[in-house]
C-alpha positions as CSV (number, residue, x, y, z in Angstrom):
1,X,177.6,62.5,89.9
2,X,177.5,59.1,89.4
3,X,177.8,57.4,85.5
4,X,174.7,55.4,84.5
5,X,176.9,52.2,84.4
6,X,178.4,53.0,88.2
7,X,175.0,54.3,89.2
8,X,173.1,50.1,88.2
9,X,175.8,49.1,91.0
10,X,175.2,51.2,94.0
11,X,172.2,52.1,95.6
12,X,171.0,55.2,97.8
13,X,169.7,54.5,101.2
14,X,168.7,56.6,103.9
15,X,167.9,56.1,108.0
16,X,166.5,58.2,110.4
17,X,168.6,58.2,113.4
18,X,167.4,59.2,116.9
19,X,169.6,62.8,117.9
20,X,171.8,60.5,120.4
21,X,172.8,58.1,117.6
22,X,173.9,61.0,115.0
23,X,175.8,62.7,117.5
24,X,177.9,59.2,118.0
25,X,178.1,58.3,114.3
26,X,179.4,62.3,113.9
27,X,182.1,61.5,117.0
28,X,182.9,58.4,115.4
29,X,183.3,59.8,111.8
30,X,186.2,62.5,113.4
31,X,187.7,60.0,115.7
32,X,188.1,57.5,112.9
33,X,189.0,60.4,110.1
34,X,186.0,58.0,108.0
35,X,182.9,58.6,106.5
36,X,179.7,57.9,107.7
37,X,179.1,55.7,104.9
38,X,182.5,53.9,105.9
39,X,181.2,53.2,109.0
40,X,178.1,52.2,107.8
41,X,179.9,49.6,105.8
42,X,182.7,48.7,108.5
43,X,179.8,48.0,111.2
44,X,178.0,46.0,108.5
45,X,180.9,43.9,108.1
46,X,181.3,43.5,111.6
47,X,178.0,42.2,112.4
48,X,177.8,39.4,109.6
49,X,181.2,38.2,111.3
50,X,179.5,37.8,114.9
51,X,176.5,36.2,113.0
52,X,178.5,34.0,111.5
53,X,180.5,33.1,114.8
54,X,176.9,32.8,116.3
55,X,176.0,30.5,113.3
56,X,179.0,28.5,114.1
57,X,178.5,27.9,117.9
58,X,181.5,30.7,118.5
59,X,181.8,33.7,120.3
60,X,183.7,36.8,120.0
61,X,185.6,38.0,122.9
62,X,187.4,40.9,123.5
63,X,190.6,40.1,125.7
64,X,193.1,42.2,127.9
65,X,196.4,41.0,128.4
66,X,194.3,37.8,127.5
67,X,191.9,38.0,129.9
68,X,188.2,38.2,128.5
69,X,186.7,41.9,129.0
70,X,183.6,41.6,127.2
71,X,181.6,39.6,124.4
72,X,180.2,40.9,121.3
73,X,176.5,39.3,121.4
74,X,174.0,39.8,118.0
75,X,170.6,39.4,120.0
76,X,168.6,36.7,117.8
């Protein structure tokens, strides 16, 4: 249980998730040996990176043997 000093700096939040979604946050959890909060977090950070590319006028690109394979696009 969190302390009333640790409980001021986190806060509880909760999503409904369509059956589809769950089941791929639940595959991701075991894959990744992280929580779902963890992910939560990780994909958070992920998308203020590509918003702030986007921001920038760059673009993230995922590359094979340098090659582009795909782009990570944040609809606006």
């Amino acid at each position: 249980m969190a302390t009333m000093a640790s409980a001021a700096l986190v806060k509880r939040v909760n999503f409904i998730l369509s059956d589809r979604a769950h089941a791929e946050l639940v595959a991701l959890s075991k894959e990744t040996n992280r929580s779902m909060t963890e992910l939560f977090r990780l994909g958070l950070g992920l998308v203020k990176i590509a918003l702030e590319a986007a921001r920038n006028g760059d673009r993230i690109v995922v590359t094979r043997d340098g090659q582009p394979v795909k782009e990570i696009v944040i609809p606006s």
